[in-house]
Structures are given as C-alpha cells and as structure tokens.
C-alpha positions, 0 to 999 in steps of 0.5 A: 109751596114750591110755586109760592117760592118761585113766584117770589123769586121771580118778582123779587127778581123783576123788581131788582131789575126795574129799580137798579137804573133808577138808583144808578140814574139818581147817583148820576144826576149831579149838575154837568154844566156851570148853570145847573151847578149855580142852580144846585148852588153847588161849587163848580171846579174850573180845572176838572169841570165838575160840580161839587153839590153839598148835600 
C-alpha cells in the first residue's frame, strides 16, 4: 500500500516538474517585435515596445 502512494507521489511530482515550463513558455509567447505583433493582429505600443494581443 505505502509503495502505491509513493509511487504517486513521485509521478505526480515528475509531471509537476515536466509541465511548469510549458505553462510558464505559454505565458511568455506574447509577439516581442512590431511584425510578429502585426502578424498576431495584436496593437503595438511604441512607448513601451510591447504587444497587446486581445484574446
């Protein structure tokens, strides 16, 4: 019984630590230049050079 729950554990924990980059990778895949912005059909701000993409 006590090896089923560790072995849980452990694999919850793998996929924990496999899946955290690609969320944080998803958060942080806004466009960083004027084309990819145009290409998003995003609006880009010349002030603070950065993209605003309505999802």
């Amino acid at each position: 019984m006590i090896s089923k729950v560790l072995s849980g554990a452990v694999l919850a924990g793998l996929l924990l630590s496999v899946s955290a980059p690609i969320v944080a990778y998803a958060e942080d895949a806004a466009p960083k230049t004027k084309a990819d912005c145009k290409k998003a059909k995003g609006t880009w701000d010349k002030a603070t050079k950065t993209c605003t993409v309505k999802k």
